[in-house]
N, C-alpha and C positions, 0 to 999 in steps of 0.2 A: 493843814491850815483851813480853817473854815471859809465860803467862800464869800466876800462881801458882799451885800444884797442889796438890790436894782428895787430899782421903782419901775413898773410896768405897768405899758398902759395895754387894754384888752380890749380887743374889738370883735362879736361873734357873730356870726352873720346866717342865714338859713333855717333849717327846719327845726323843730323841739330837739331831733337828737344830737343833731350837731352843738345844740345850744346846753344838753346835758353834760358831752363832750367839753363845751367851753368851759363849764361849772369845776368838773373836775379837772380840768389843766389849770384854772384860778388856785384851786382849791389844790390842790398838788406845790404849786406857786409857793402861795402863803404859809403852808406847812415846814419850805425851807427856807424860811423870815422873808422873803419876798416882798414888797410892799405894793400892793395894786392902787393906781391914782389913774382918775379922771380927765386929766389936762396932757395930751398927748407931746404938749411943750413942756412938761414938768417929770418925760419919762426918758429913763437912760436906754429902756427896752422896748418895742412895740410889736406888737404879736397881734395877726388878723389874723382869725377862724372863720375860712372859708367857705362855698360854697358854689356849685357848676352842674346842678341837675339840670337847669336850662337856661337859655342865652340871656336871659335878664340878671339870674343868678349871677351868673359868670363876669358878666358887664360890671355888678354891682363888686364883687369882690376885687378887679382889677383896680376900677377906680378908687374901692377903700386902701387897697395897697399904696395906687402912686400918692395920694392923699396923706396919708402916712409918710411915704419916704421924702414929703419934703421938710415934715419937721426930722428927719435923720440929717438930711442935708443941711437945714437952716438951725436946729437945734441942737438939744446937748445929746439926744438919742443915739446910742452907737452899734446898737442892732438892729436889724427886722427882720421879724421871723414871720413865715406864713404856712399856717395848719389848715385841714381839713380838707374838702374834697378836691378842692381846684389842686392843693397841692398832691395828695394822694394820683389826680385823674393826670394834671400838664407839668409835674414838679420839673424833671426831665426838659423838658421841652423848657420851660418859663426861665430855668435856669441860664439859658443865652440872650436870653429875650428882655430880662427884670434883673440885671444885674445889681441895682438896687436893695433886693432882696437878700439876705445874709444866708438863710437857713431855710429850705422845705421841708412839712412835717408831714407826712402822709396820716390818713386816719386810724391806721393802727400801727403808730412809731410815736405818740402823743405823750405816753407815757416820759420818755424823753428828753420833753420839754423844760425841765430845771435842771439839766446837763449843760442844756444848750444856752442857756442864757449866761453860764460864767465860762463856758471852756474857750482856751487860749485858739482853737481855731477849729471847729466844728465841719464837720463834711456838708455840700451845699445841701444834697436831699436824703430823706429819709427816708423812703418809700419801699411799699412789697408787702409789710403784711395790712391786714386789708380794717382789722376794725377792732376795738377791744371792749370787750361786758366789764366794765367796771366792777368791785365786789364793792357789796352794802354799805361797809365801814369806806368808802372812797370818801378823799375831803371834797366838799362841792362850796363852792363859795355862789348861792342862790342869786337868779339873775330877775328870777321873777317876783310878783307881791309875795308876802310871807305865808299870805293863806293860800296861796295854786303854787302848785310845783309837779316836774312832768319827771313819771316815776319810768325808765328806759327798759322795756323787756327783752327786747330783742336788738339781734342789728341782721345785716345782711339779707339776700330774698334768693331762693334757688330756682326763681322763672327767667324766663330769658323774653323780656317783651321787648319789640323794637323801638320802643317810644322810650324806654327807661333806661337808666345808666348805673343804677344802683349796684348790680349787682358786679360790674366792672369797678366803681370804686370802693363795695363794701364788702365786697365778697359772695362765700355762700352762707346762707342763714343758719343762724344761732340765736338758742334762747338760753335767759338766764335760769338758774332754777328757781322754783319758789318760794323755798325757803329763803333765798337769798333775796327776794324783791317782798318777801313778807315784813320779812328784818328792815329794810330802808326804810319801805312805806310806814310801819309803824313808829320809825326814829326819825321820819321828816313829819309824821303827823304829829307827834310829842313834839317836836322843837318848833312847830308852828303854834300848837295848841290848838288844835282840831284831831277829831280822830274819825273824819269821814271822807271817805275816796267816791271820786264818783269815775266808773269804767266807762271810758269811752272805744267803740273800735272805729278802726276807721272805714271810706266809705266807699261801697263795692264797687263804683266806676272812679274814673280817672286815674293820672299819670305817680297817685303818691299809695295806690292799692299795695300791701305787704301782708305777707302771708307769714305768722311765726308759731314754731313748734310749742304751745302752750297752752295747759289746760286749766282753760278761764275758768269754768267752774268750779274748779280743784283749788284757782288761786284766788276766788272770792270767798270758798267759804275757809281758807284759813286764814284770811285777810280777816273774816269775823270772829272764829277763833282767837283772833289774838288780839281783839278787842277795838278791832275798827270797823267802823260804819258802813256798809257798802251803800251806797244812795240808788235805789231803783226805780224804774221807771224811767219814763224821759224818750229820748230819742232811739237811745240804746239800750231796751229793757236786758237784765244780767241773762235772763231766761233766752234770750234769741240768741246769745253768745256764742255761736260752734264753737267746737273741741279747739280748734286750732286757729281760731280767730285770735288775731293781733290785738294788744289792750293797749290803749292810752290811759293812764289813770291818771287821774288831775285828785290833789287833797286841796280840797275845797270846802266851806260853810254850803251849807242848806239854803237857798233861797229863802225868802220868806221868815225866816228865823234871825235875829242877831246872835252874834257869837256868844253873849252872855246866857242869853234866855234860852236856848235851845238845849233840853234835859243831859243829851248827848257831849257837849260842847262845852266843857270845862273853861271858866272865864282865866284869861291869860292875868298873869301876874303884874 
């Protein structure tokens, strides 16, 4: 029997990846008729995608939770589920603490997640494995404007810094392949109607530095092969890019250009 479908409300919280994370939990959602709504008083499910890299983070996802569980309590909502790193890092722990809470999803048990919203009684946490690389064809249900979208290379980091937690809640580092982020990038830039990335790495100091196995120049020039724009220059010319430098790639319009006028940039229908 097929299972009746909830209206859920989604709340994501943290860094781009987490937020790619949320994209394809949405999107995973809606593919089994799931209905995602706005109004967290008009939702039978609520699910917060966490975050606990540091004490602000942490603060901020607890308060989204109790915030949450009072429309569970005062409205018609009969779950709450809470994913991402707080549950991955405290699931265990929160579990005594936030009885409120239905269901913990750690960062690599996400998959999961349209199990958990119809089953007759669900175990409280899900937690152990550490993170998952999505493949190309993942549903993402886009959180950002239509023309930026943050394309996920890697997860996890295999340095052990004292100041970082990362690698406690994401494990050890893994990149996708390239063909595989060739494939999206070119099927998020067709469905935005743009067909130019601009590569960002991120930046050599502070607590968000990640190191992932991938070779940038390798995945910019079949990113042009396959008929998309690599945008050069900038802060991050492609040419400074080491071998193993981490890519942010955002698909984005050209500064200075409207999306019509620029030769590149096929006007949207």
């Amino acid at each position: 029997m097929t299972p009746t479908p909830r209206k859920v409300h989604f709340v994501s919280l943290g860094c781009p990846k987490n937020l790619v994370d949320g994209e394809v939990m949405q999107g995973m959602l809606v593919r089994e008729g799931h209905e995602l709504v706005l109004d967290p008083a008009q939702a039978d499910v609520l699910v917060v995608n966490t975050c606990s890299f540091i004490d602000e983070a942490k603060e901020e996802s607890i308060d989204t939770i109790l915030e949450l569980a009072r429309y569970k309590e005062e409205g018609r909502a009969s779950r709450l589920i809470v994913t991402g790193c707080l549950a991955e890092r405290y699931g265990t722990v929160l579990r005594q603490s936030m009885p409120e809470v239905d269901v913990f999803v750690g960062t690599g048990n996400f998959l999961e997640l349209p199990k958990l919203l119809v089953a007759d009684a669900p175990k409280p946490t899900y937690v152990g494995a550490q993170h998952v690389l999505h493949e190309a064809d993942a549903p993402r249900i886009q959180a950002t404007p239509f023309y930026t979208s943050f394309l996920k290379i890697a997860e996890g980091c295999n340095r052990t810094c004292s100041f970082c937690i990362i690698p406690k809640i994401r494990g050890r580092q893994e990149s996708r392949s390239i063909a595989s982020l060739v494939e999206e990038a070119f099927s998020r830039a067709e469905r935005a109607g743009y067909r130019v990335v601009t590569p960002r790495a991120p930046e050599r100091h502070g607590p968000m530095l990640n190191i992932a196995c991938v070779d940038a120049p390798r995945l910019v020039t079949e990113l042009e092969q396959a008929g998309i724009v690599v945008a050069r220059g900038g802060q991050y010319p492609v040419e400074r890019l080491p071998r193993v430098e981490r890519l942010e790639v955002f698909l984005q319009p050209v500064v200075a250009f409207s999306h019509s006028s620029h030769p590149t940039l096929p006007a949207r229908s």
